[in-house]
C-alpha positions in Angstrom: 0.0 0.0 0.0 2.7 2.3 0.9 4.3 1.7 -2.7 1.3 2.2 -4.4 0.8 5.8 -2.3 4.6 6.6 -3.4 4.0 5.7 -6.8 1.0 7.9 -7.0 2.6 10.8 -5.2 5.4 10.6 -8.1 2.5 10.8 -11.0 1.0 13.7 -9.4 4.5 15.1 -8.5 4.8 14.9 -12.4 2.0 16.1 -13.7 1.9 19.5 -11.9 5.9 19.9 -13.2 4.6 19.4 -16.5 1.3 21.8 -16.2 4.2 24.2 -15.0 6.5 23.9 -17.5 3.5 24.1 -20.5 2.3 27.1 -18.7 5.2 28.8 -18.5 6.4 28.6 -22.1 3.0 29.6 -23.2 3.8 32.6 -20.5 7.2 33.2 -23.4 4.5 33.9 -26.0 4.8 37.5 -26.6 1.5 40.1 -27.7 1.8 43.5 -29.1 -0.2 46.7 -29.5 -1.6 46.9 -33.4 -3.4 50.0 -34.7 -6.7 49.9 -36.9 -6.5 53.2 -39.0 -10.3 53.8 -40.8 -9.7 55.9 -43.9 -12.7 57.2 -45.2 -11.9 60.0 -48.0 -9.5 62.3 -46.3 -10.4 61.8 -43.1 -9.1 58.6 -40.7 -9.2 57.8 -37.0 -7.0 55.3 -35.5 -7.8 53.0 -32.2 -5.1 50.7 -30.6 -5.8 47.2 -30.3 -4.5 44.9 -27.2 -3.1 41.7 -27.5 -2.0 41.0 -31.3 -0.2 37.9 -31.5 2.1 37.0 -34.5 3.4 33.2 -34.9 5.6 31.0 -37.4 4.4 28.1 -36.4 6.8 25.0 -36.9 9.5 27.2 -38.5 7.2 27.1 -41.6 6.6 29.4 -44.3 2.8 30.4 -42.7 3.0 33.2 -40.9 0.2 33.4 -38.3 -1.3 37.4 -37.1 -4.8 36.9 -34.6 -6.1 40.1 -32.7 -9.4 40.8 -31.6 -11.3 43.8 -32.7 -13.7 45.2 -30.9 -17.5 45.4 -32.4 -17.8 49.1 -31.7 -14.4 49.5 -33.3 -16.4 49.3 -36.9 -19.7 49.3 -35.7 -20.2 53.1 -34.9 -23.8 52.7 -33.5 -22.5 49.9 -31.3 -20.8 52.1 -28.6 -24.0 53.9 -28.0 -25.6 50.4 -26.6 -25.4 49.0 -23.0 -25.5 45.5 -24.6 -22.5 43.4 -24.9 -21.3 42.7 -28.2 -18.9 40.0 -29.4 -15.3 41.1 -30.6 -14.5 40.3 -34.2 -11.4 37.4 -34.4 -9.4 39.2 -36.8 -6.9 35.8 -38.6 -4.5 36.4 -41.0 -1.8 33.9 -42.6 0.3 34.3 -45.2 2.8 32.9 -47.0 6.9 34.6 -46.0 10.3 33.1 -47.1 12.5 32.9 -44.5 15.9 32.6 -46.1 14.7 36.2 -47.9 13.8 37.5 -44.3 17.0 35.9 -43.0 19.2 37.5 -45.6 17.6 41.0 -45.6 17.1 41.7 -41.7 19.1 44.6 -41.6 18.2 46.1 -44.9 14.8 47.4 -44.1 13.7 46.2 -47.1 9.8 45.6 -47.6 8.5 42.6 -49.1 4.6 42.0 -50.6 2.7 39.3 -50.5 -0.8 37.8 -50.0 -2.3 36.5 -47.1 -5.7 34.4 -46.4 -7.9 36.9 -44.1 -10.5 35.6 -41.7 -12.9 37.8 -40.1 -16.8 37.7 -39.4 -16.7 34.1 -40.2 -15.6 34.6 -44.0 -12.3 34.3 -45.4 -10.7 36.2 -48.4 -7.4 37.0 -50.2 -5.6 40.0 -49.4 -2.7 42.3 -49.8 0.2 42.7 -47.0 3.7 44.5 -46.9 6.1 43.6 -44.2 9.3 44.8 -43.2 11.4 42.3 -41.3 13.6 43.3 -38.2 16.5 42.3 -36.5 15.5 40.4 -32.7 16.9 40.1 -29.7 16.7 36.1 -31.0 18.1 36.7 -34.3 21.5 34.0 -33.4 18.4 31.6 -33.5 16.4 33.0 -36.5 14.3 35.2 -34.3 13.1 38.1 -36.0 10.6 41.4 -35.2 8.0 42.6 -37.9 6.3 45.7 -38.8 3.2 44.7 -41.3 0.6 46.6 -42.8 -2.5 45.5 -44.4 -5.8 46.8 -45.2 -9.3 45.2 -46.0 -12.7 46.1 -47.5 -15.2 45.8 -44.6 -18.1 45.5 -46.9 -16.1 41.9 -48.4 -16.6 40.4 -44.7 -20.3 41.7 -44.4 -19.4 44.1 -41.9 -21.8 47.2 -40.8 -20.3 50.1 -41.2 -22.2 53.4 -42.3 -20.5 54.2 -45.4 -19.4 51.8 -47.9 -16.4 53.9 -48.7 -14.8 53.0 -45.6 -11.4 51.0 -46.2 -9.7 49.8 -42.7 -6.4 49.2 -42.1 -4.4 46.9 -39.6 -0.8 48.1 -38.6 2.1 46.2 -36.3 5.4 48.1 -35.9 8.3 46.4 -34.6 6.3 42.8 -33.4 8.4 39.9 -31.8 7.7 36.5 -34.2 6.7 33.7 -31.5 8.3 30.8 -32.5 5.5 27.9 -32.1 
């Protein structure tokens, strides 16, 4: 009986190393501040947006960008409601080269390509520039990222009062969580 208690005590021992250890690398995972800028003829307003989180999952080519967007963010009419409202999950991937990003860190240059966006349950293709950056990590392939991309809320059946409205999503200077 007394093995069997010992032998028990060691599992459990385990277990909450391992629960400590998971929690703590996901603890590594870094966020960062993005700005929405709404351009709307010559006039735009910008809002700041918590908790952007920008992965390369597997050291793949598939760059991963999630944030949340707040409904009143697009939805003008929205803030003047005591209701809660759902935030929009805001998921972009796209296709980077690495060796490219690897061999032009400290050139500032600015590559384009085109990413899958996800928003209001509906996914389309769309444009992105980034600018890679030298990291703290960059001995181990680490690299920061300032991106820019804009959509069309109208293509993800958003509400927004005028149909001229064109959004945009910027990151300056990100960390790139390796996954």
């Amino acid at each position: 009986m007394k093995n069997f208690i010992s032998k028990v005590a060691l599992i459990l021992a385990l277990l909450v190393l391992n629960n400590r250890i998971n929690a703590q690398n996901y603890n590594d995972y870094r966020d960062v501040e993005a700005v929405m800028l709404q351009v709307n003829g010559n006039a735009y307003s910008e809002k700041k947006l918590e908790g952007a989180f920008i992965a390369l999952p597997d050291n793949s080519n598939q760059l991963i960008v999630r944030l949340h967007i707040p409904y009143s963010s697009i939805n003008e009419a929205a803030e003047d409601t005591m209701t809660y409202l759902p935030d929009y999950h805001f998921n972009l991937r796209m296709k980077i080269d690495s060796w490219k990003i690897q061999e032009s860190l400290t050139s500032g240059k600015t590559f384009e390509t085109d990413g899958y966006l996800t928003l209001n349950h509906i996914t389309k293709l769309v444009m992105v520039e980034y600018t890679p950056l030298p990291s703290l990590t960059v001995q181990d392939g680490g690299f920061n990222l300032n991106l820019i991309m804009g959509f069309n809320p109208v293509d993800f059946q958003l509400d927004v009062r005028n149909t001229n409205t064109r959004y945009f999503i910027k990151i300056g200077d990100a960390p790139v969580n390796r996954l």
